[in-house]
C-alpha positions in Angstrom: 25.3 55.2 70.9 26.2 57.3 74.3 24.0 60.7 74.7 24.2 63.0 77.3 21.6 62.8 80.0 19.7 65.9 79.6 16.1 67.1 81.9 14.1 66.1 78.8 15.2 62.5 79.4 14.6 62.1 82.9 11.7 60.0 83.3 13.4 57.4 81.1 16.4 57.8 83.0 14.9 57.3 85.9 12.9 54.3 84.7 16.4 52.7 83.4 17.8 53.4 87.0 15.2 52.4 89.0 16.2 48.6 88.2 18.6 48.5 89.8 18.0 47.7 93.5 19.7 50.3 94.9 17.4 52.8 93.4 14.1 50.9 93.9 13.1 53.6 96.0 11.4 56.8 94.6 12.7 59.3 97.1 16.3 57.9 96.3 16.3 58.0 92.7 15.0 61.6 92.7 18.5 62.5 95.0 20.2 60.6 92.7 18.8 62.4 89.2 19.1 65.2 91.3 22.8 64.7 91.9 23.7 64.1 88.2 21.8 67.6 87.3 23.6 69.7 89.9 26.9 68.2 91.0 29.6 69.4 88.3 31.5 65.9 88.0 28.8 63.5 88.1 27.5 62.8 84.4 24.8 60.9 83.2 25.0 59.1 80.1 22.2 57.4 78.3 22.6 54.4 75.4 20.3 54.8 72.7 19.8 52.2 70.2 16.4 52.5 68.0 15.1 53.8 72.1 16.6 54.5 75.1 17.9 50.7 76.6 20.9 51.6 78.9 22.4 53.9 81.5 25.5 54.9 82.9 26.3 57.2 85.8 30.2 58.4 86.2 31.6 60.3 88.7 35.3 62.4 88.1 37.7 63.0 91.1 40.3 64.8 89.0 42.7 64.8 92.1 42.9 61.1 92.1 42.5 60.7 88.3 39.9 58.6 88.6 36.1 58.1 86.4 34.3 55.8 88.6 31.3 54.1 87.1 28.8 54.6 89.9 25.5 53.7 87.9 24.7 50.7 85.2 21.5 49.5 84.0 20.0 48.0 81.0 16.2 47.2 80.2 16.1 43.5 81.2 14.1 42.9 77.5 17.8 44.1 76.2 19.7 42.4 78.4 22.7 39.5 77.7 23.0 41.6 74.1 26.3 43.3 75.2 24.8 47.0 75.6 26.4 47.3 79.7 29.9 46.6 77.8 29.4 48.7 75.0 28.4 51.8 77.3 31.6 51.0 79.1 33.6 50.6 76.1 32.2 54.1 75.1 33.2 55.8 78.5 36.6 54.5 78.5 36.8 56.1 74.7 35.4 59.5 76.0 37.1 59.8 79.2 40.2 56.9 79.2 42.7 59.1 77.8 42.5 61.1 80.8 41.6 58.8 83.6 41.6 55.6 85.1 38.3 53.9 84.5 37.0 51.8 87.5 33.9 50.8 89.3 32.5 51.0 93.0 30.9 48.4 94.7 27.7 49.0 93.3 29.2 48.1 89.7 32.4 46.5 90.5 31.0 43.1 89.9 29.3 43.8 86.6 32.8 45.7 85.7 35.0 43.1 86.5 32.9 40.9 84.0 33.4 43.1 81.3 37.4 42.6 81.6 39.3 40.1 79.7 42.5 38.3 81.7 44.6 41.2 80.6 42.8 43.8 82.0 41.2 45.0 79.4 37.7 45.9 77.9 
């Protein structure tokens, strides 16, 4: 199930972050918890199963219309078990109605893995 990142959850947060190698480094993974807990349309998202396993950072540009899935990360002893697709599945069902769901480069790879032939989740 998708929770809401919240400052009582930040040290697993950051843990689930920091795997993936764009966030290795400490100083950059503070900016970016940081980022999620002040900027007003960048939301953190946590999957919790039994724990905590997965991550998933969003950020809205209303003008454009867009979600972008910024963040994605999965403890690698849950891995290959489907939770990256089910936290996507579980944004587009929160925010798809409204926007276009997509990825940056960061996550565009994983994203595009996620998509059947017709484009869809």
């Amino acid at each position: 199930m998708l929770i809401r990142y919240k400052k009582s959850l930040e040290k697993i947060a950051m843990g689930l972050l920091s795997f993936m190698p764009e966030e290795k480094d400490v100083k950059k993974l503070q900016k970016t918890i940081k980022d999620y807990e002040d900027n007003e349309n960048w939301f953190l998202h946590l999957w919790k199963e039994e724990d905590v396993v997965g991550a998933i950072g969003v950020s809205l540009n209303e003008q454009e219309g867009k979600l972008e899935i910024q963040h994605i990360s999965v403890n690698p002893s849950h891995r290959n078990m489907g939770i990256g697709k089910k936290m996507i599945e579980s944004i587009k069902e929160q925010y798809g109605d409204k926007y276009v769901i997509c990825a940056n480069d960061v996550t565009n790879q994983f994203f595009e893995k996620c998509i059947d032939n017709q484009g869809q989740l």
